[in-house]
TITOR-655253 format. One record per residue (C-alpha): y, x, z. Coordinates in steps of 0.001 Angstrom, whole numbers. Each point is the difference from the previous one (the first is absolute). Example, Ala and Ser with C-alpha at 12.3 -4.5 7.8 and 13.67 -1.06 7.14 Angstrom:
       y       x       z
   -4500   12300    7800
    3440    1370    -660
// end
This chain:
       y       x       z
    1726   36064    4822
    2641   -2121   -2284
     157    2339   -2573
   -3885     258    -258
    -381   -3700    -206
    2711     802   -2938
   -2169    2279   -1706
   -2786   -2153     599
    1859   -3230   -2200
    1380     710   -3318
     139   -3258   -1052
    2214   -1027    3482
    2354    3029    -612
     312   -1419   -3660
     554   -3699    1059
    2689     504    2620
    2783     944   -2387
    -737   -2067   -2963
    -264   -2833    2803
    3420     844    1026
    1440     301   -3928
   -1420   -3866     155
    1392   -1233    3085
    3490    1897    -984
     -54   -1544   -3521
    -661   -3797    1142
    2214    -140    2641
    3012    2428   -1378
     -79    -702   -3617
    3090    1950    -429
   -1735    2595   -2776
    -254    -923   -4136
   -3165    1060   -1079
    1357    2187   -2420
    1110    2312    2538
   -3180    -310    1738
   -1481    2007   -2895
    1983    2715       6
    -249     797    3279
   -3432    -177    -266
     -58    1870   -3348
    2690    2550    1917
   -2793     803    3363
   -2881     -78   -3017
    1715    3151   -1172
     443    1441    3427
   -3341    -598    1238
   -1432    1261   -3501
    2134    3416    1025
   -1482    -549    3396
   -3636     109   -1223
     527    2853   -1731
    1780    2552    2829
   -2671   -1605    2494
   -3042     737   -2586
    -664    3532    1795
     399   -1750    3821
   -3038   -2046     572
    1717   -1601    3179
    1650   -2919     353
    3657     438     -78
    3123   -2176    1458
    1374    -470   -3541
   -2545   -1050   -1574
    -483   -2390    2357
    3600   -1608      36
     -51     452   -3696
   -3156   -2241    -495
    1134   -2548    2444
    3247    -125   -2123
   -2125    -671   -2633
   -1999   -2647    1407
    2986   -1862    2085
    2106     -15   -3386
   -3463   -1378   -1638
     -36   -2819    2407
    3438    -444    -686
    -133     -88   -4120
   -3372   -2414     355
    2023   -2631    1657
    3491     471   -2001
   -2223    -664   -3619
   -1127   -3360    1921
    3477   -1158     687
    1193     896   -3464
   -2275   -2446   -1099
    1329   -3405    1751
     524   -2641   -2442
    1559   -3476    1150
      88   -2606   -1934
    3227   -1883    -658
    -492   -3539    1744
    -781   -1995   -3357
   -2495   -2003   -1476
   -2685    2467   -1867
   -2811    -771   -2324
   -2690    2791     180
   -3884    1060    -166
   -1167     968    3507
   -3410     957    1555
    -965   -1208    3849
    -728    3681    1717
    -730   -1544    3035
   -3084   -2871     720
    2629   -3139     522
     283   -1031    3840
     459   -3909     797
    2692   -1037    2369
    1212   -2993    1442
    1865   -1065   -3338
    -398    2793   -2300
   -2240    2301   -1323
     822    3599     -26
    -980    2909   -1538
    2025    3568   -1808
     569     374   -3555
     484    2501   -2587
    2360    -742   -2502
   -1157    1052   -2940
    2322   -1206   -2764
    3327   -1678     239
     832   -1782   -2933
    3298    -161    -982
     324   -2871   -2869
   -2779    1599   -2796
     241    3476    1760
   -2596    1211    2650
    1229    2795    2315
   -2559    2261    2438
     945    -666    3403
   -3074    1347    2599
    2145   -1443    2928
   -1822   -1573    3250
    1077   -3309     707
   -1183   -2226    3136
    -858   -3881   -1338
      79   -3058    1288
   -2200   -2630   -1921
     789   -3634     299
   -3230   -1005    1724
   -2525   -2501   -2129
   -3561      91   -1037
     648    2439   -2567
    1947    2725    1807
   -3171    -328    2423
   -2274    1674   -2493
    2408    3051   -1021
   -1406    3116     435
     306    3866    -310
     687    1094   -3271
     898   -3058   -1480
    2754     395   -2741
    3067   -2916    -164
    2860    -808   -1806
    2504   -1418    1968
    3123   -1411     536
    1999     687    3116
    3487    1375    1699
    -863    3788     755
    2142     721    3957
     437    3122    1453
   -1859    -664    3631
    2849     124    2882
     148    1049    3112
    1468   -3496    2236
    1713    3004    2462
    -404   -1972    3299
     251    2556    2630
   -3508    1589    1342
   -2215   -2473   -2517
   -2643    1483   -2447
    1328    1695   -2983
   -2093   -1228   -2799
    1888    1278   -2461
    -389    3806    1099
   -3955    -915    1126
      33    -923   -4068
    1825    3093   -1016
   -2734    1888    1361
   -3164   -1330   -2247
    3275     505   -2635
     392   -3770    -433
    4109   -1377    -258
    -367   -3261   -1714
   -1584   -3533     -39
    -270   -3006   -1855
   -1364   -3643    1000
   -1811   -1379   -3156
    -744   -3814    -530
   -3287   -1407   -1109
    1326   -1136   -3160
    1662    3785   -1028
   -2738    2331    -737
   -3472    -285   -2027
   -2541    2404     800
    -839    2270   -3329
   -2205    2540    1120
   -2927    1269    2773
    -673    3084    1288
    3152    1599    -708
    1194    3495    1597
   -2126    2527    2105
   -3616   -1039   -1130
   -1239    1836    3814
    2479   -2501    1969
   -1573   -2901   -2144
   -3541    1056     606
     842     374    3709
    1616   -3286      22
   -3294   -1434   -1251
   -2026    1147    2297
    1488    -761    2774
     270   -3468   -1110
   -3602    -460      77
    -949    1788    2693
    2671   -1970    1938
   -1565   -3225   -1758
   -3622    1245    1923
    1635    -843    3237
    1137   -3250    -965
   -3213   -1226   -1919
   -1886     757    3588
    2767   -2223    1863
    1673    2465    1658
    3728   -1559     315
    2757    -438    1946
    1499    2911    1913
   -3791    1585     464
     618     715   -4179
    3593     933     227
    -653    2579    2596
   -3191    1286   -2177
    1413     203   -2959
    2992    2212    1390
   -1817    1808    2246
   -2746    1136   -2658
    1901    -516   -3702
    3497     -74     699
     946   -3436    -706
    2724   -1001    1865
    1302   -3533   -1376
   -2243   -2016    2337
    1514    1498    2930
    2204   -2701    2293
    2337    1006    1546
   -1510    -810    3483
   -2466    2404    -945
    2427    2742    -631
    1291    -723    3028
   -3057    -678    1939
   -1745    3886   -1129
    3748    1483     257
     659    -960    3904
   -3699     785    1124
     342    4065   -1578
   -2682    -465   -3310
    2293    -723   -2894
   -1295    3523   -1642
   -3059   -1363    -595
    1594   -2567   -2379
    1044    2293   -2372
   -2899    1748   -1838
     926    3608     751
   -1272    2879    2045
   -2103   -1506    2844
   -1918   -2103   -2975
    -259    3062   -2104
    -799    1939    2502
   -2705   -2150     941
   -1454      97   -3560
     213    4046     -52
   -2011     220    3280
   -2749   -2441   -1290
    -353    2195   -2957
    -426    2911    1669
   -2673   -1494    2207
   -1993   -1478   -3081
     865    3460   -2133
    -956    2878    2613
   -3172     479   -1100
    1224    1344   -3283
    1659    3179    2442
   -3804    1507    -267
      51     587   -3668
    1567    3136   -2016
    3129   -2446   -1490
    -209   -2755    2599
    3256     416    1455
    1644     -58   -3776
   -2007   -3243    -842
     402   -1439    3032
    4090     455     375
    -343   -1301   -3994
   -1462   -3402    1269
    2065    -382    2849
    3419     675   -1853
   -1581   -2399   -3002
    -645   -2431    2456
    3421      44    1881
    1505    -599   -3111
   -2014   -2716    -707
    1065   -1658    2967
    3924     448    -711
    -901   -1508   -3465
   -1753   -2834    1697
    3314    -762    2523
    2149    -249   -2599
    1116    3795    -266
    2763    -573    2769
    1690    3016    1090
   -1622     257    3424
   -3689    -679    -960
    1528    3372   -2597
    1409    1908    2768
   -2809      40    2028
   -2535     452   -2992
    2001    3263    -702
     229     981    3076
   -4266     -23     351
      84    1562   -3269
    1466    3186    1235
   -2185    -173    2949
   -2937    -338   -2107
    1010    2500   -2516
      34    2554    3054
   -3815   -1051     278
    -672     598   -3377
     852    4007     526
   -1347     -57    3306
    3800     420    1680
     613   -1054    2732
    3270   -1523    -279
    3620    -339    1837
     643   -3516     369
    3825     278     232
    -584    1839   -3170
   -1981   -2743   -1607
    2373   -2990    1420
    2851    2375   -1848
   -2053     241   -3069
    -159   -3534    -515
    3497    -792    1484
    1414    2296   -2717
   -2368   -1316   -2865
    1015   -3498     429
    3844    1005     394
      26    1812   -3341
   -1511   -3346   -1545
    2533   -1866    1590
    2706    1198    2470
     998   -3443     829
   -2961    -460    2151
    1117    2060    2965
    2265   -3217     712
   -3375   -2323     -30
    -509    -956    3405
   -3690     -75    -394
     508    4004   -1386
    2159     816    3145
   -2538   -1399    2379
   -2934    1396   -1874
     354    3378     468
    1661    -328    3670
   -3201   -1530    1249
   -2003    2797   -1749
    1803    2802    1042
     300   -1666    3502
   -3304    -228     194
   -1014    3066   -1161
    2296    1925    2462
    -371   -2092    3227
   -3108   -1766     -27
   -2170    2699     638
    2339     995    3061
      80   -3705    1367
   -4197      73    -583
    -441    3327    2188
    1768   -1569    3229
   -3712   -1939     274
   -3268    1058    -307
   -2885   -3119       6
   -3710    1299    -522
    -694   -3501    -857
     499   -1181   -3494
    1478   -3537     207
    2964    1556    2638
     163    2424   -2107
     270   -1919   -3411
    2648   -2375    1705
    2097    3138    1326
     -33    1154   -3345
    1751   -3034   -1597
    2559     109    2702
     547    3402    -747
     483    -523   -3302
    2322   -3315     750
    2157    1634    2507
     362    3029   -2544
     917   -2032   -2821
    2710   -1878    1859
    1715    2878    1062
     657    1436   -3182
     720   -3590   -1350
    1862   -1756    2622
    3740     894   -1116
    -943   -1503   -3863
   -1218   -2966    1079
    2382    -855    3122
    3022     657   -3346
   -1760   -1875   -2330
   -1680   -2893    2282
    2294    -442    3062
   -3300    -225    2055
   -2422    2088    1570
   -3794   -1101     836
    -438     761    3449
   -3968   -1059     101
    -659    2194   -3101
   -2420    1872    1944
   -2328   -3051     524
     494   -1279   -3184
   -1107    3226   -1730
   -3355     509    2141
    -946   -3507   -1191
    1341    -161   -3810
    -589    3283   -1000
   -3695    -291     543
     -71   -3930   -1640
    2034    1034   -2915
   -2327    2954    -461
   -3012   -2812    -287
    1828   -2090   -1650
     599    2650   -2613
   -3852    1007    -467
    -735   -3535     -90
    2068    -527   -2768
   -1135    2676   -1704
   -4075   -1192     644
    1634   -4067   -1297
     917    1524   -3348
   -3351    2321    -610
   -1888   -3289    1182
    1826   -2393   -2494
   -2486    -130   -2497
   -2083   -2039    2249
    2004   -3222     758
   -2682    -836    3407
     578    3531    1066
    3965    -894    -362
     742   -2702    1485
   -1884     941    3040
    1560    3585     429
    3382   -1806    -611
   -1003   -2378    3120
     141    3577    2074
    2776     983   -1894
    2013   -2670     620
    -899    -466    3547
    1113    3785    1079
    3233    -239   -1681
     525   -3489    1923
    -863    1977    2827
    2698    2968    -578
    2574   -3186   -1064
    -821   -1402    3667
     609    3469    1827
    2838     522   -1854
    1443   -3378     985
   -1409     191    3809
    2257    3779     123
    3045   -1574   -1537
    -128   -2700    2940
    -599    2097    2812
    3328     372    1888
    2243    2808    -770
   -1875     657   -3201
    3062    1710   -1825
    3867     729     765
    1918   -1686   -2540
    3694     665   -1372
    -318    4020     889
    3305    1260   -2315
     240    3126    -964
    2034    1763   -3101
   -1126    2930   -1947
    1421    2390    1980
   -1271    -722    2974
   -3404     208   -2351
     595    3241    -847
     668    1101    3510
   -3144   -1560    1665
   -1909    1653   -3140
    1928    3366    1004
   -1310    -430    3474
   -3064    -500   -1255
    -590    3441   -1776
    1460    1889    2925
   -2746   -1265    2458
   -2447     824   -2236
    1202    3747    -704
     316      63    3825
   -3890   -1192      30
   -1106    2141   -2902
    2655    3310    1246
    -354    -814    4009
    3801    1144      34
    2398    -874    2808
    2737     -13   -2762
   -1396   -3415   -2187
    -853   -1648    2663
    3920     282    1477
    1852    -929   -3627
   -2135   -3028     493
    1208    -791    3117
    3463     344   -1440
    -450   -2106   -3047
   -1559   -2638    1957
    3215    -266    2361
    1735     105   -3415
   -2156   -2742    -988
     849   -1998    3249
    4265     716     -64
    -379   -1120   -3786
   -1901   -3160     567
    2437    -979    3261
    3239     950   -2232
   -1146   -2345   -2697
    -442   -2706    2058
    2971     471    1914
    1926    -245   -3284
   -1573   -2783   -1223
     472   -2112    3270
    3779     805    -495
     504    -714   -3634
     451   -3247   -1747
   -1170    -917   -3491
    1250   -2746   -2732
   -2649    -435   -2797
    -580   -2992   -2695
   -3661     322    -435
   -1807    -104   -3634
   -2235   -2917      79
    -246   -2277   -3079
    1733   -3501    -305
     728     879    3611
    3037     821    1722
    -337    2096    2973
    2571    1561    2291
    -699    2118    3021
    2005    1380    2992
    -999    2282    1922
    1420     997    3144
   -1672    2521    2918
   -2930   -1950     184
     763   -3124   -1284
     -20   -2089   -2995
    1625   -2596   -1740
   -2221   -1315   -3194
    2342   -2380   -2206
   -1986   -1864   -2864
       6   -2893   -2188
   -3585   -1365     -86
   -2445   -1065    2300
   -1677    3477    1531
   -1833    1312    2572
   -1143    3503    1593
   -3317    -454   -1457
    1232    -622   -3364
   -1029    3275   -2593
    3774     148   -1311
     431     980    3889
   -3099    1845     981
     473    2249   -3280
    3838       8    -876
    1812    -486    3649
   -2210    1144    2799
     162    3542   -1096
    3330     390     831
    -511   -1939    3128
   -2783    2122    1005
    2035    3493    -518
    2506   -1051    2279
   -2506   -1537    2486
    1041   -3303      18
   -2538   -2386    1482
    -636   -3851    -763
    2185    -805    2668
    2718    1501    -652
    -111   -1162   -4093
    2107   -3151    -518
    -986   -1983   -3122
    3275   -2732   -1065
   -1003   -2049   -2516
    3770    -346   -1716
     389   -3246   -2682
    3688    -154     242
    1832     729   -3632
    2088    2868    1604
    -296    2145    3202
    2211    2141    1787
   -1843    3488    1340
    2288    2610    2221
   -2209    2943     876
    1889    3087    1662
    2748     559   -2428
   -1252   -1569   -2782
    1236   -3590   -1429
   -2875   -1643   -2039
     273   -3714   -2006
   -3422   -1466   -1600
     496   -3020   -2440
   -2955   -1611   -1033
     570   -3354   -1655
    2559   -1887   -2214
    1471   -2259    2551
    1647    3400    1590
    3506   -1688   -1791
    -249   -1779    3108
     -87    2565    2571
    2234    2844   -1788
    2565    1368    2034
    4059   -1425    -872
    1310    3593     584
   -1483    2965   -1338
   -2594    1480    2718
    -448    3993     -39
   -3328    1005     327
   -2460    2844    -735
   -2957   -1321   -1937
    -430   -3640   -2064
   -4320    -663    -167
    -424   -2430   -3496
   -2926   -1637     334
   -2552   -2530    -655
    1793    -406   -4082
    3201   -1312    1475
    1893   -1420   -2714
    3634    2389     389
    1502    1834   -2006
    1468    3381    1175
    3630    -361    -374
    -192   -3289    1866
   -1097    2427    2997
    3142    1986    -304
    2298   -3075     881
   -1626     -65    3356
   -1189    2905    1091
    1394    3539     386
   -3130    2268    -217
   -1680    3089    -970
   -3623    -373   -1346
   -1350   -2995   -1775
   -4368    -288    1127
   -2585   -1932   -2045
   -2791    -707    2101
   -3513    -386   -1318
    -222   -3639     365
    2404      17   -3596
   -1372     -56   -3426
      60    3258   -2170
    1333   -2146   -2774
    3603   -1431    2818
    -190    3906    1455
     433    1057   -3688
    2987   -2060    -438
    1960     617    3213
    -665    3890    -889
    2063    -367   -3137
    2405   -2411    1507
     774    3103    3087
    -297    3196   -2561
    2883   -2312   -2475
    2191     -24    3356
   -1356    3449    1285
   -1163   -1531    3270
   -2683    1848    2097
   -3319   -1939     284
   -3873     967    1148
   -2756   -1891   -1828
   -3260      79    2140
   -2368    -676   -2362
     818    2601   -2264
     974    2875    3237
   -1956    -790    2831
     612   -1570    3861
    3697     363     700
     435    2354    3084
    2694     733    2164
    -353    2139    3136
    2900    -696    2445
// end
């Protein structure tokens, strides 16, 4: 039965390997691309010899198969290798250059932010061709206010390569930059750049851009505001900026943060009103062709009117190979077509099988392709309503399954009331769609507008409200579920084995399940058991702050030097990670506010001395004390040979509460005397598992 689904999906047999090529490359970049190439150039000639013994044998054959999936994984492999040949990183110093704003700039609290393209980098009279990405940080006025897409500027600004802060377990935003191929920023004042040209770069992007403006200026000319047009404007164009974080949070806990981000369901919704509005043109000679014709132009359309994003163009190439297969009157595999468009959208850019939105994509598809109509057949209802509200729970319960381990890795949470939320959202977000569609055919008519936007805006307060009354019901999600990749891959293992035992009804799948899920269970318990026993040192990342944390079993000890709290976002986003792996719970976290000019830290076998201020002359030991580890912070005025005459140690630690310009000068001061040191700004968190 396997191999016939095999033969069944070219397109899956091709993506697997050249899947695997990309997944080998970015995580073991251990091969130049040179000798990428001839390997690939050396199987090229072998499966050229192949072709020609196997032109008489019509059958597939085992070498040819291993020989084309050589092909394919060393494809994958060569794909991602050219991308990391091309990194450039700027070297830390002030640059004038010509850029262009690729992105529509995004307001923040104090900034306004948006990506650039450098264009030119001008180097006294000489300008040099750069075509590096480059996140920016305007200094927020009126004028930054009205930048927009395409806009050319020349500038003046320090170019940095875009660090990683390494506190244990916290978001990597460096390597969630590497990924949309993006390693440096720059933070440009009002007063140093001019704006010398529009409508620079990709001329679709602008257009796009344009039109999205205005039709996101129809909802707020008919007073729809507040969250009610933040929630619209994602949910039907894409635009994210107006999204608050309690929002996020609010759709996230209650199950129905998909239908945030313009992608399948929305599309999906869009292909299955065209069909219904096209299916008269099936009578005709040529209906099918003109009618797949209007329905890909029209998908296409739609991507062009979210902003292009990559999972409104997922989805819309996804529908085109399902439409295509109407077209010729095929009626098509829909693994094959999911493959199709997997494989299309790798070859365009590898990078995207680490996009989170990519990864959950095509689980929930595939999920609910295999399982849903399974889950649906356990019930029959002759009446429609049960039988329209057993079908979304079908289709919820499906697409979790296939999901779950993603977003438990990625999230730490799990929905647990995403079966209610679904039967109610699903069907709002549907209307709320159409509606939105009907708002923007009716906005010639300002009457007809503003009171379709009246409905409009009153049935997405009405989804906002459900949303909200979900998140508050009790138990609505379980928070701070850790897993690592591993145990990732093992739940997605488990996965596939019940479902060859489902599709195969053999004895055999169903038992290596049971074994990997006891695997699963001694994994999880082993991990835990070591963690309980282990005991970690780390001096966290946090600018102009210094941070030291002990952990112990299940305990810690959180030393700082300003006024702090749990609730603080230099906690919640740099700390509690850590805290959170190991389990530790609020009551069992110690926060000591420390303003004395030196303290004295003994943690297993380690000897640790932080000075912080001048008046330390005061409080330095008469005899020389031998310790492990001397902390520098908060710019203490000392010079590093003083520290010799009273202390006996091994490595010298500049916290991030120092200036780069004092860190700079204490690094010469220990390489003159060949003295060991660890600068935090320019490493990452200091860690030390005991």
């Amino acid at each position: 039965m396997f191999e016939k689904f095999l033969h069944q999906t070219p397109f899956f047999r091709l993506a697997i390997p050249f899947l695997a090529g990309i997944l080998f490359q970015i995580n073991y970049p251990l091969i130049n691309v040179s000798i990428i190439y001839i390997l690939s150039s050396l199987f090229l000639v072998a499966l050229l010899f192949g072709i020609i013994k196997l032109t008489r044998n019509y059958s597939i054959n085992k070498i040819w198969g291993v020989l084309v999936s050589l092909i394919l994984f060393f494809s994958g492999m060569q794909l991602v290798s050219i991308k990391q040949q091309n990194i450039y990183y700027f070297n830390n110093t002030e640059y004038t250059f010509i850029a262009t704003l690729t992105e529509q700039p995004e307001e923040k609290e104090k900034s306004v932010k948006t990506v650039l393209i450098i264009d030119y980098v001008i180097d006294s009279i000489n300008y040099k061709t750069n075509n590096t990405q480059v996140i920016c940080y305007f200094q927020k006025d009126s004028s930054t206010l009205n930048l927009n897409l395409g806009d050319q500027i020349l500038a003046k600004s320090y170019l940095n390569e875009i660090k990683h802060s390494g506190n244990p377990y916290a978001f990597n935003y460096k390597k969630y930059l590497k990924y949309k191929e993006i390693y440096n920023q720059c933070y440009i004042k009002a007063d140093h750049y001019n704006i010398i040209a529009h409508n620079k770069g990709p001329k679709v992007r602008i257009l796009s851009n344009k039109i999205r403006q205005k039709l996101l200026g129809i909802y707020q000319r008919n007073n729809i505001s507040g969250d009610e047009f933040a929630v619209l404007s994602a949910l039907t164009l894409g635009y994210k900026s107006e999204l608050t974080p309690e929002l996020k949070e609010s759709f996230s806990a209650s199950g129905a943060m998909h239908i945030l981000a313009v992608s399948g369901l929305h599309v999906g919704i869009i292909f299955i009103i065209l069909c219904k509005l096209s299916s008269f043109l099936q009578k005709n000679k040529y209906g099918k062709i003109l009618q797949s014709i209007i329905i890909i132009i029209v998908l296409f359309f739609y991507a062009f009117l979210t902003g292009l994003s990559d999972s409104v163009l997922r989805a819309t190439i996804m529908f085109t190979f399902i439409s295509f297969g109407i077209m010729f009157t095929r009626q098509t595999n829909i693994y094959n077509t999911i493959s199709a468009s997997a494989l299309v959208l790798l070859i365009i850019n590898p990078y995207s099988i680490m996009n989170v939105g990519f990864q959950l994509s095509y689980a929930a598809v595939i999920s609910i392709v295999f399982f849903q109509p399974k889950i649906y057949s356990l019930l029959n209802f002759k009446n429609t309503i049960p039988d329209y509200i057993w079908q979304l729970i079908s289709v919820a319960v499906a697409a979790q399954l296939g999901t779950f381990p993603i977003t438990i890795y990625y999230f730490d949470q799990f929905p647990l009331y995403f079966i209610l939320s679904n039967i109610i959202i699903i069907p709002v977000a549907t209307i709320i769609v159409y509606g939105a569609i009907i708002l923007f055919a009716l906005s010639f008519s300002n009457i007809l507008t503003l009171y379709f936007s009246k409905v409009l805006n009153f049935t997405t307060f009405f989804l906002n409200r459900n949303v909200n009354f979900i998140e508050q019901l009790p138990y609505s999600k379980i928070d701070q579920i850790l897993i690592d990749r591993y145990e990732v891959i093992i739940l997605m293992i488990l996965i596939f084995l019940i479902s060859f035992f489902i599709i195969t009804k053999r004895i055999n799948f169903f038992k290596y399940a049971l074994w990997i899920l006891v695997g699963l269970i001694l994994y999880n318990i082993s991990s835990t058991y070591l963690k309980s026993k282990s005991s970690v040192f780390t001096i966290h990342n946090i600018p102009k702050l210094s941070a030291i944390n002990f952990i112990e079993g299940k305990k810690a000890f959180f030393i700082y030097n300003k006024k702090i709290d749990a609730n603080d976002k230099n906690i919640i986003y740099n700390v509690a990670p850590l805290w959170q792996e190991y389990e530790i719970g609020e009551k069992n976290t110690t926060f000591i506010q420390s303003c004395k000019p030196i303290n004295y830290f003994s943690f297993k076998n380690k000897r640790i001395v932080q000075l912080k201020n001048d008046s330390i002359v005061n409080f330095l030991p008469k005899q020389k004390l031998e310790i492990d580890y001397i902390i520098l912070s908060e710019n203490i005025n000392i010079n590093i040979s003083d520290l010799k005459q009273y202390f006996k140690f091994d490595k010298i630690i500049f916290d991030s509460s120092n200036s780069f310009y004092k860190i700079n000068n204490w690094e010469k001061e220990c390489n003159k005397s060949n003295i060991s040191f660890y600068n935090i700004l320019d490493k990452g968190a200091f860690i030390e598992y005991l």
